[in-house]
N, C-alpha and C positions, 0 to 999 in steps of 0.2 A: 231423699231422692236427689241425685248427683246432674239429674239433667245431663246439661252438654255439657258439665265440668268437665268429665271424661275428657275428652278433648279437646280444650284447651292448652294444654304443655306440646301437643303432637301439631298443633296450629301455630302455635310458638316457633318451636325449632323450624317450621315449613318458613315462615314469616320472618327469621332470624336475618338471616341477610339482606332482607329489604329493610328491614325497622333500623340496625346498625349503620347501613348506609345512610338511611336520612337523619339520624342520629347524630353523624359525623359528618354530614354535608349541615347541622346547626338548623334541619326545618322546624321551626316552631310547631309545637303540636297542637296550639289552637286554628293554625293555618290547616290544616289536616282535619280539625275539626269544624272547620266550615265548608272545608270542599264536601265533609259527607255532609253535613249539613244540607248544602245546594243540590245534593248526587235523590237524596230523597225528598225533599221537597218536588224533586223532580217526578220520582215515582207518582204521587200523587196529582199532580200534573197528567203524567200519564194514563191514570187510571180512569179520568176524565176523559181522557179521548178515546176509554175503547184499548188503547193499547195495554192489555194486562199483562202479555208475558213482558214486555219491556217496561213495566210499570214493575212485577218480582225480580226482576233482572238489576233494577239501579234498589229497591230495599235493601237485596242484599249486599251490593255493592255498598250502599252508606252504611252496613253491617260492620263490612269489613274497613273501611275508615273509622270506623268504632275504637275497634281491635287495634287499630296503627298509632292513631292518635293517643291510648295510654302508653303502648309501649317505649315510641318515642320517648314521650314524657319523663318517661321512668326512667330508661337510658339516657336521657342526654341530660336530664338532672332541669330542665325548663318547664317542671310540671310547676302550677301555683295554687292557690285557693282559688284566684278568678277563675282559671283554666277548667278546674273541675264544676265549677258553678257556671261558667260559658258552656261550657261541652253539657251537662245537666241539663241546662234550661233550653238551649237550641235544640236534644231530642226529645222535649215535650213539645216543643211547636213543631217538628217535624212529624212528628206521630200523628200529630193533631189534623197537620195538611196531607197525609198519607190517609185516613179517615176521613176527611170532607173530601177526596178522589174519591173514595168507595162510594162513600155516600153517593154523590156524582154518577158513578158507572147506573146504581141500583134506580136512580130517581129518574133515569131516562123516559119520558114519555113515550117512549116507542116500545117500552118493555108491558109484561102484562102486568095486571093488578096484584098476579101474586108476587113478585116483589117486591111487594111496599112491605112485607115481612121483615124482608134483609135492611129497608132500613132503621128498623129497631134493635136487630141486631147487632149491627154495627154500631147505633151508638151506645148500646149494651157496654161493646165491645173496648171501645174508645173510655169508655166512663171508666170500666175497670181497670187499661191500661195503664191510666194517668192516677187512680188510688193505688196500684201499685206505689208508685213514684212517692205518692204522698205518704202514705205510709211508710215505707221507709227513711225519707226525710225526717217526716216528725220524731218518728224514734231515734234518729241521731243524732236531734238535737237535746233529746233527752239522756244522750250517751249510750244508746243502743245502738248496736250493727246488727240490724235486724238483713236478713239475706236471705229467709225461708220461703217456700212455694212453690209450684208446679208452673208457673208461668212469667218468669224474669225475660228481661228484655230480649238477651240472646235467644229465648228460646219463640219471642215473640216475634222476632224478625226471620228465623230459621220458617216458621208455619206460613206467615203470611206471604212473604217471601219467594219460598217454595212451592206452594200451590200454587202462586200465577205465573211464576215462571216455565215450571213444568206441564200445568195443566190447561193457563190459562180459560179462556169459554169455552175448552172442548164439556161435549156432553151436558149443553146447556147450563157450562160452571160450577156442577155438578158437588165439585173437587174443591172450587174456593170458598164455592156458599158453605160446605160442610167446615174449612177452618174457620172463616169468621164465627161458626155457630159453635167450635171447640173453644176459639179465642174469650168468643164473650163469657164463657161458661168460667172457664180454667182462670180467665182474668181477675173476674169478681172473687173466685174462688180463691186465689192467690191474696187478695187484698184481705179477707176472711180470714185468712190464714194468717197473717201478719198481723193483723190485730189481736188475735187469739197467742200468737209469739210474745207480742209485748206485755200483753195481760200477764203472761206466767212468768216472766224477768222484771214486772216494773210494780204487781199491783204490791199497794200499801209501802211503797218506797216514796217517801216527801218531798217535796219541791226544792222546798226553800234550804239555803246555805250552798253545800255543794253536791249537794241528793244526788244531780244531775249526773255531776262525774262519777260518783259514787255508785252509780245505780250498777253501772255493768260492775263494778267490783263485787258487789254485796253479793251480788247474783248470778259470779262467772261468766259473764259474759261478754266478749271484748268491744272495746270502748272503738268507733267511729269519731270520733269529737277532734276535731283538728287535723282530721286528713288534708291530703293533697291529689289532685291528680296524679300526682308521681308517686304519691308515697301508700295511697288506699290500693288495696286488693281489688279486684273488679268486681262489681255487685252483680251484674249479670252473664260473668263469663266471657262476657264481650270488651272487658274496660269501661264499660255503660255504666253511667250511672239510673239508676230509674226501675 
């Protein structure tokens, strides 16, 4: 399933002229990766006071800082290991504070009893987004590029994203209660899936010596192991890693 790879390349060329510019104006792309950084933390901020559509409105704007921050990268040749390991680890804590906002919206005491449901779903929801993450990590340090699933980053940020933007509380939120409940579903599902990936490229491949590098060889499958922000493919369409 190709997801939003689809378009990616037609996002590219739209994006072409802004990323060569900062490219060539020398902005570093961890600078870019903190402004999304700040841009969604913010979301979640937002989602605590109630404000939902402008709570989907800065998601997907730290989306699209996602998306700028590799290109950059890639273009101007200032991608690093820390870079992609900064940009990695600041959208799990961003994720993390966009989910304590949800949680927040649903935990209002002014709300009825029946959303105390929504906050199990959301930390459903939360749990599986961040095993995503983890499971593709550990598989790449086992020398796997594990990238399979119905639910990678890009497509996490397009759902959530989107329903509170467009939808926001109309119809008693009707529209977002239903993503968080596809998210946490398709999440976990996604994390499921990725370990059932690894199983069929790694099981009875050995540890010890250089297994590790070896594994994607033995097994066709291409090796992640010493990427760079500049030089890895985007894991979730978005330059995301996660």
């Amino acid at each position: 399933m190709r997801g939003l790879d689809s378009l990616r390349n037609p996002i590219y060329r739209v994006i072409g002229p802004l990323t060569e510019s900062l490219s060539s104006a020398r902005v570093h792309p961890n600078l870019l990766t903190t402004i999304g950084f700040v841009v969604t933390v913010s979301s979640g901020i937002a989602f605590h006071q109630h404000h939902v559509r402008t709570a989907g409105f800065l998601i997907l704007l730290g989306g699209f800082f996602d998306i700028l921050d590799g290109r950059v990268a890639r273009l101007s040749g200032l991608g690093s290991k820390f870079g992609a390991f900064y940009d990695s680890t600041l959208d799990r804590i961003s994720e993390i504070v966009v989910f304590l906002g949800l949680l927040s919206l649903y935990n209002d005491y002014r709300l009825e009893l029946g959303d105390v449901g929504m906050i199990y779903l959301i930390m459903l929801a939360m749990a599986g987004s961040l095993m995503i993450s983890y499971t593709r990590a550990r598989a790449e340090a086992l020398g796997l590029d594990c990238r399979v699933g119905l639910m990678p980053r890009a497509e996490r940020v397009v759902l959530l994203g989107g329903a509170a933007l467009f939808f926001g509380e109309s119809w008693d939120g009707v529209v977002l209660k239903g993503a968080i409940l596809v998210l946490a579903v398709l999440a976990n599902l996604t994390a499921f899936q990725r370990i059932a990936w690894v199983w069929q490229h790694a099981r009875g491949v050995p540890l010890h010596g250089d297994a590790e590098n070896n594994a994607a060889t033995s097994w066709n499958v291409p090796t992640a192991v010493g990427t760079t922000t500049a030089e890895a493919p985007a894991e979730d369409e978005s330059d995301a890693r996660g």
